[in-house]
Structures are given as C-alpha cells and as structure tokens.
C-alpha positions as CSV (number, residue, x, y, z in Angstrom):
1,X,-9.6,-16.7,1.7
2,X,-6.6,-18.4,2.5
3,X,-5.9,-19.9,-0.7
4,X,-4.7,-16.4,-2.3
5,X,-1.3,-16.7,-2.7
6,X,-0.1,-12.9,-4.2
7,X,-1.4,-10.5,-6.8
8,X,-0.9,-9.8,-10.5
9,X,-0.4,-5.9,-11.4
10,X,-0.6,-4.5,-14.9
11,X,0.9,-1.8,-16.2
12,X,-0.1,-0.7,-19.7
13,X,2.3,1.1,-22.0
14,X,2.9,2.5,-25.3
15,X,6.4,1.3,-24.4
16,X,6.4,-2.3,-23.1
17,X,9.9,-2.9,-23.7
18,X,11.5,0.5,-22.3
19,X,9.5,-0.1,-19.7
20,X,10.2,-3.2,-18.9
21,X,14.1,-2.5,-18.9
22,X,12.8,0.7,-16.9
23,X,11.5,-2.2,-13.8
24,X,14.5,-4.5,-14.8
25,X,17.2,-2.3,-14.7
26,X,16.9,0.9,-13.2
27,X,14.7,-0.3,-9.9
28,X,15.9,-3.8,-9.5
29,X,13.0,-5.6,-9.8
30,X,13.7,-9.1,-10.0
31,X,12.1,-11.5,-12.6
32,X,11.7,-13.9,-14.5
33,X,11.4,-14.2,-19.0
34,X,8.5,-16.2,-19.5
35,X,8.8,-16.5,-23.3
36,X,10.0,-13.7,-25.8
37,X,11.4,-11.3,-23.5
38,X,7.9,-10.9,-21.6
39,X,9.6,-10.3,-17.4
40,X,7.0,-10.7,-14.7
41,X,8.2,-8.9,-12.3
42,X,8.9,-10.3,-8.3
43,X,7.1,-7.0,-6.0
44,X,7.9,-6.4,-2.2
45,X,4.5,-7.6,0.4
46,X,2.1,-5.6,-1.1
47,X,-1.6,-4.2,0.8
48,X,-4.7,-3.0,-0.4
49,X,-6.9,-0.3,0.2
50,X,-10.5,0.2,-1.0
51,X,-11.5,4.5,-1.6
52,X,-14.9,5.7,-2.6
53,X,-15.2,6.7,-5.9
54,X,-18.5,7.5,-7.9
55,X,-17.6,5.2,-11.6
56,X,-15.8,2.2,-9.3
57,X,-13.7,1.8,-12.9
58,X,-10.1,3.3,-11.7
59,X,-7.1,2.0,-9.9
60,X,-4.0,3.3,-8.8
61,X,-0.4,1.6,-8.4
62,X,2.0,3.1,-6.0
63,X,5.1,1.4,-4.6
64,X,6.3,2.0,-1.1
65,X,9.8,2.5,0.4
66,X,11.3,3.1,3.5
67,X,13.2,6.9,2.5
68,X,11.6,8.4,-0.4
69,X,13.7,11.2,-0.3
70,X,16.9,8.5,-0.1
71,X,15.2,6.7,-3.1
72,X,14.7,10.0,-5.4
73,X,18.4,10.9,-4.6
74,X,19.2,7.2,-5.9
75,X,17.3,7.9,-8.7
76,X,18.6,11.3,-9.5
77,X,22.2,10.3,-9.0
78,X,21.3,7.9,-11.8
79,X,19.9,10.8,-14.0
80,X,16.1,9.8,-13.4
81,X,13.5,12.6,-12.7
82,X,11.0,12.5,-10.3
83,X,8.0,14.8,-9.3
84,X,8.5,17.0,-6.1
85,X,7.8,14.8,-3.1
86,X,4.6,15.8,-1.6
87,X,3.4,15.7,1.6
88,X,-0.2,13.5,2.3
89,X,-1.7,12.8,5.6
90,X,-1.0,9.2,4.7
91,X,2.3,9.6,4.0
92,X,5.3,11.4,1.4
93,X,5.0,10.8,-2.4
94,X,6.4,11.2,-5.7
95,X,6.1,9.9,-9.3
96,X,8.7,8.4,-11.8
97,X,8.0,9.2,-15.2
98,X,8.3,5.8,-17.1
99,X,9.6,5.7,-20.5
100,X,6.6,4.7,-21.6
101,X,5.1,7.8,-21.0
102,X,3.0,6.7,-17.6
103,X,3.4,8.1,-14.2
104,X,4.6,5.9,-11.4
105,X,3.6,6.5,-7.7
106,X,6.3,5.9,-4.7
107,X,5.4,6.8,-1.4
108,X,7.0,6.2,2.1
109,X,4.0,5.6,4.6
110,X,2.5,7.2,7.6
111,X,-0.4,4.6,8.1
112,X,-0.2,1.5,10.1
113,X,1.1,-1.4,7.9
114,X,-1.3,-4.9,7.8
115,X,0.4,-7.9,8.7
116,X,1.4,-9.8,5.3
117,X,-0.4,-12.6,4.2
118,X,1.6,-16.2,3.8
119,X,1.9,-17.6,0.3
C-alpha cells in the first residue's frame, strides 16, 4: 500500500526514563517531547522480514549499522558493554544491554538491502 508512510516500534521497560536518555543520549537518536518528557524517537530506513515461528506472538528489534565492530568500540570508549559480536549467515551482531534491563540487537548486514519506501 502506498499510503504507509513509516513504522511505530515499542520498546517496553521497567525503565522508561533511563531508557529513554539511553536512545537520547548515548546513540543519538533524534526526537521529539511530545508531552511530559515522553521522546519518540526519529529511526534510520528501516526493513522487514517475516520468520516461521510456531505461536506467531514474538517479535524482534534489531538496529543495523554500517561497522559493528566501529560502533561497539564507540560504545566501549564511552564505557557501554556490549555482547561478543557474533557471526550469522545474515550478517555480525551484538546486544546493548539497556538500562532498563532489555537486550538490544545491532547488526551490520550480509543480505541484500530492499529499496526504501518514500514517505
């Protein structure tokens, strides 16, 4: 349908706030305060993919970058930890711990990249 213009992501947290800063301040995530400190964040083109799974109930988040190993340094020289990045057949990985307690997933890709769609 041409009349989809982006998507919404949600993260839960039992941390909203440190998580929040987390996106704001140690990423760079722009965004914007719609109302009592609640930032929607601005995300880079984003793609979908559909796996098979047997309760069709769970979805994933991860955030791509060009250099994950130039983007843990980054994070590391800022005193972040990160998992171990991991080699997939689809491309390297790690995970940011968020404040909140949740696991974040940041992979640079092996995989053909989709055009993005115009909003």
């Amino acid at each position: 349908m041409k009349d989809l213009v982006g998507a919404h992501v949600i993260l839960y947290s039992t941390q909203p706030e440190a998580d929040r800063a987390f996106l704001r301040d140690t990423l760079g995530l722009p965004n914007v305060d719609v109302g009592d400190g609640w930032l929607i964040f601005g995300l880079p083109t984003a793609e979908l993919a559909v796996h098979p799974d047997d309760q069709g109930s769970a979805h994933e988040l991860f955030l791509m970058c060009a250099d994950v190993d130039g983007f843990v340094a980054e994070l590391h020289s800022q005193g972040i930890e990160t998992d171990p990045v991991e080699a997939a057949a689809w491309g390297r990985l790690t995970y940011i711990r968020l404040p909140g307690g949740g696991k974040l997933g940041v992979y640079q890709p092996r995989h053909a990249r989709p055009p993005a769609t115009g909003a």
